[in-house]
N, C-alpha and C positions, 0 to 999 in steps of 0.2 A: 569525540566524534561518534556518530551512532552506530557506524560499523566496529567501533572499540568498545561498548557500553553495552556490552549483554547481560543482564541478570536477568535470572530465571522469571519463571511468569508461568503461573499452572494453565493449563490447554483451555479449562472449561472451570470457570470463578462465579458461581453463584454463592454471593456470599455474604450475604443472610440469608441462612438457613433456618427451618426449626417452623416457629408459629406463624412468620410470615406467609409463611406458603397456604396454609390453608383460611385465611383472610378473601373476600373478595377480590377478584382480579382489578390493579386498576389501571389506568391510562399509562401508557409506557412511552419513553422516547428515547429514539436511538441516538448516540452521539459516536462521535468514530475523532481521526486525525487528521490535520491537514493534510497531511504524507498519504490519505487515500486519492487523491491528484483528480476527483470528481470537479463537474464544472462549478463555478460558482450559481448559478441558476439550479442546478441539482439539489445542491442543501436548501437553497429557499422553497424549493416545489415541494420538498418531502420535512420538511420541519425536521432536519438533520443540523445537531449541535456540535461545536467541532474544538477538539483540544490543539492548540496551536502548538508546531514547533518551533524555534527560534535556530539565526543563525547569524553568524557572523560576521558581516566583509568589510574588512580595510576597517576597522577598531570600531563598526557600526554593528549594534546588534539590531536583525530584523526580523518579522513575523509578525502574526497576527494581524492587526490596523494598518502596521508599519512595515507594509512589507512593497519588495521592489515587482513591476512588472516582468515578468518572465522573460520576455525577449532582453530587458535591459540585465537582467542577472546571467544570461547568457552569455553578452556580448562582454559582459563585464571578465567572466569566467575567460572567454578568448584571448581578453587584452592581457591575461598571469595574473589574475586578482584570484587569490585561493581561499574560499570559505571556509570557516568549520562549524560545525552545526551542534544540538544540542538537542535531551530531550524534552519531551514536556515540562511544562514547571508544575512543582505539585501543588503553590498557592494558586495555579490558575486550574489547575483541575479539580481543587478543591473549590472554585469560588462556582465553575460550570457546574458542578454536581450539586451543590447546595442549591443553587437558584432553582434546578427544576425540581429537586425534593419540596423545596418550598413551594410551588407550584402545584403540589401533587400529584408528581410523576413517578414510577418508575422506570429506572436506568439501564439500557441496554446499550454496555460500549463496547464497540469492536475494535480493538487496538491493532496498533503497527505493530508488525513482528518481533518476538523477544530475540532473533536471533540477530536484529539487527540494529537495537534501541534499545536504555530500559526504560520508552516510554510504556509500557503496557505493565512492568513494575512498578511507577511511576501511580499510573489509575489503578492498579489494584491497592496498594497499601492505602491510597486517600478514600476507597472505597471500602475497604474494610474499617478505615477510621470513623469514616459516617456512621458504619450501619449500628458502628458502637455505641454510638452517642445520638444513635435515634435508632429505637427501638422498631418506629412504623416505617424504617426505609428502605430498600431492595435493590440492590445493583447487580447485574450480572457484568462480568468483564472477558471478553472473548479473546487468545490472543489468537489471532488471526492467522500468524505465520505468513500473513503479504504484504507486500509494499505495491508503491502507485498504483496504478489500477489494478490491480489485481485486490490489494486492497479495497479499493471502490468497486471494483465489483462481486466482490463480497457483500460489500453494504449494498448495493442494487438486489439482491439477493431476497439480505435481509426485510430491504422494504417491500419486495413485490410481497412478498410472506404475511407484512404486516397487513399490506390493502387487501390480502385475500382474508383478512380476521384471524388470525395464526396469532396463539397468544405469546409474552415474550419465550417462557416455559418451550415451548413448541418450536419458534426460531431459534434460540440457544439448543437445543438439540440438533437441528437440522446443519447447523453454521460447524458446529464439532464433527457432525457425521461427514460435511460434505469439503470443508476447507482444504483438506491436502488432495482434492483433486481439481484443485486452481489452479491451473499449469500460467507461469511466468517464465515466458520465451525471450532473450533479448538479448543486444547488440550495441559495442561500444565504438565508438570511432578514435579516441583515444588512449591507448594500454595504462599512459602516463597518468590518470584520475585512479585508474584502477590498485596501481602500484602505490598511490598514494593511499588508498583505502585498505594496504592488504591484502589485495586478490591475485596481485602476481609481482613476480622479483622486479628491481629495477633492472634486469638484465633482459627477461624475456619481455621489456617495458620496450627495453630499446630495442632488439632486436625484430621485433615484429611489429616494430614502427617503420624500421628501416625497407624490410619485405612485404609491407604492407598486411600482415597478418591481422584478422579481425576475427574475436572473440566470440562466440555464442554462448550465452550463459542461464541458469535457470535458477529459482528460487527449488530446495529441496527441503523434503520434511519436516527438519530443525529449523526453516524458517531462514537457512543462511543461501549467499551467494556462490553458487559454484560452479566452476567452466562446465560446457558441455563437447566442445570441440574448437576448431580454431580451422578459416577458412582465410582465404586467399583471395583480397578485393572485398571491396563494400556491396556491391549488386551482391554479390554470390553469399554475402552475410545476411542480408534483407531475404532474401531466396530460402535460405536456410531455416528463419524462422517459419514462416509458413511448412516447412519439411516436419519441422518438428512437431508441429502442429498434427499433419498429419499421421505421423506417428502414434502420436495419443487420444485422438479425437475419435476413434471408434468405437461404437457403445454409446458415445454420451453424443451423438447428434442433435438428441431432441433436448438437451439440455443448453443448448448453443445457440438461443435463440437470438442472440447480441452478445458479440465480440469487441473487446476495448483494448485498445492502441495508444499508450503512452508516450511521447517524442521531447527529446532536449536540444529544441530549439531546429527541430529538421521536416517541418510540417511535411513537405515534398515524399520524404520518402517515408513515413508513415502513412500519407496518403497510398502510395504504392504497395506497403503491406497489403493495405486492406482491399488495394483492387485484387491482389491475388490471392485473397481472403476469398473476396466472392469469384472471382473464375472458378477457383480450386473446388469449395466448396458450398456454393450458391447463399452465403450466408450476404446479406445486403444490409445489417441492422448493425454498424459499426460507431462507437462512440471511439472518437478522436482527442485527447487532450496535452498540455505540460506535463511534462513530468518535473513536479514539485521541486524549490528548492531545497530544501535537506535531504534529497534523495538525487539529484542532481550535482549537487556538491562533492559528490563520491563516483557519478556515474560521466559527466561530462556534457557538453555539449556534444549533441549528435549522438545522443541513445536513442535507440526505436526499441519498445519493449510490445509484446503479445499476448494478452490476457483472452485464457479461456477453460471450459468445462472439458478433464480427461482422466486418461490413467496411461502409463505411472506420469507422478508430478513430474 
């Protein structure tokens, strides 16, 4: 499972180094993970290539082509059907990488967090395998330290960068400078997904199932999942995250120009984030989406997560 598969992954992987770099710049393209939870229309607008994760349920493995509708992997989740997921595969990240080498690209891939996969170990080793055995090929591999949107918007990031003519060089700098002040805000409505992930005992699983305790948690530095407090009722969890928000959101307003909202399987109250997204803070440019299944497998039905520009993470 991805929250057990941590292996290391360097911050900032340009890796072919040496003569490549002073060669002509050439066409670049960004590839990232499924687990960045962007819309599907996203990647086709922006020529965004995607390493698929795979997962589990009831002795079917899916992903990629094969993969289930998110409302029905939800419901499935409800009925006691427990996934488990897996990282990239490296025949398929090798076979993404080759194709657009073959094409005459170079690679810029923003991976899913090392602290919660080893898919971004996964794209580095197949990346450094390439550049071995082809002397004219260039990948950088970012690891991102986000999941769901926060991930993706990272890579929204990345592409505005690209369409203002920002070389890959120039993005891979900014995406290092700027990644841990992604602030990842969110909220579980089951302890019991979390406890099976790791994140809390089976005791404080039950117990604050029982008193209705609801978790507020955040992505930190290392890229891992870690409480931030624990509230009383679901409104007042929802409530919370925009708190936190504003907490961190000072300074980087002008960086905040869209806000992204991740939901497993609770459009309703993701919607409601983001009204008190814009009360709070008059921001209106709010992307809505799933929160992916391999990232869901561990988080549960009825996660609402808060992605946006601050300090501290």
């Amino acid at each position: 499972m991805y929250l057990q598969n941590r292996i290391a992954c360097h911050r900032l992987l340009p890796i072919c180094l040496g003569k490549e770099w002073c060669k002509p710049m050439k066409n670049f393209v960004i590839t990232t993970d499924t687990t960045c939870d962007l819309p599907k229309e996203y990647y086709e607008q922006h020529n965004l290539k995607l390493l698929p994760l795979y997962y589990n349920f009831n002795g079917t493995v899916y992903g990629g082509k094969n993969d289930l509708e998110l409302k029905v992997f939800y419901d499935m989740m409800r009925g006691g059907a427990m996934p488990t997921t897996m990282a990239v595969n490296p025949e398929i990240a090798r076979e993404v990488f080759t194709g657009l080498l073959d094409e005459g690209y170079d690679i810029l891939h923003i991976a899913f967090s090392s602290g919660l996969s080893g898919s971004c170990s996964v794209a580095t080793t197949v990346a450094r395998e390439l550049c071995e055995e082809r002397p004219d090929a260039k990948i950088t591999v970012i690891d991102s330290l986000c999941a769901s949107l926060g991930e993706g918007l990272l890579v929204h990031k990345a592409v505005e960068l690209k369409d203002q003519g920002k070389s890959m060089e120039e993005i891979a700098d900014w995406l290092e400078k700027n990644k841990l002040k992604l602030c990842h805000i969110f909220t579980v409505d089951d302890l019991h997904h979390l406890h099976r992930g790791g994140r809390v005992s089976k005791t404080t699983a039950i117990i604050g199932t029982l008193i209705n305790v609801k978790p507020v948690l955040h992505v930190d530095n290392d890229g891992h999942l870690v409480p931030l407090k624990n509230v009383r009722g679901r409104k007042k969890a929802l409530i919370s995250l925009v708190d936190q928000m504003e907490a961190r959101i000072k300074g980087y307003e002008n960086q905040n120009d869209i806000v992204f909202i991740s939901h497993g399987d609770c459009l309703e109250d993701a919607e409601y984030v983001a009204s008190l997204v814009k009360q709070r803070f008059g921001i209106e440019n709010i992307l809505i989406n799933y929160v992916s299944a391999t990232i869901g497998a561990h988080s549960g039905p009825g996660t609402v997560a808060l992605f946006f520009m601050g300090n501290p993470r």
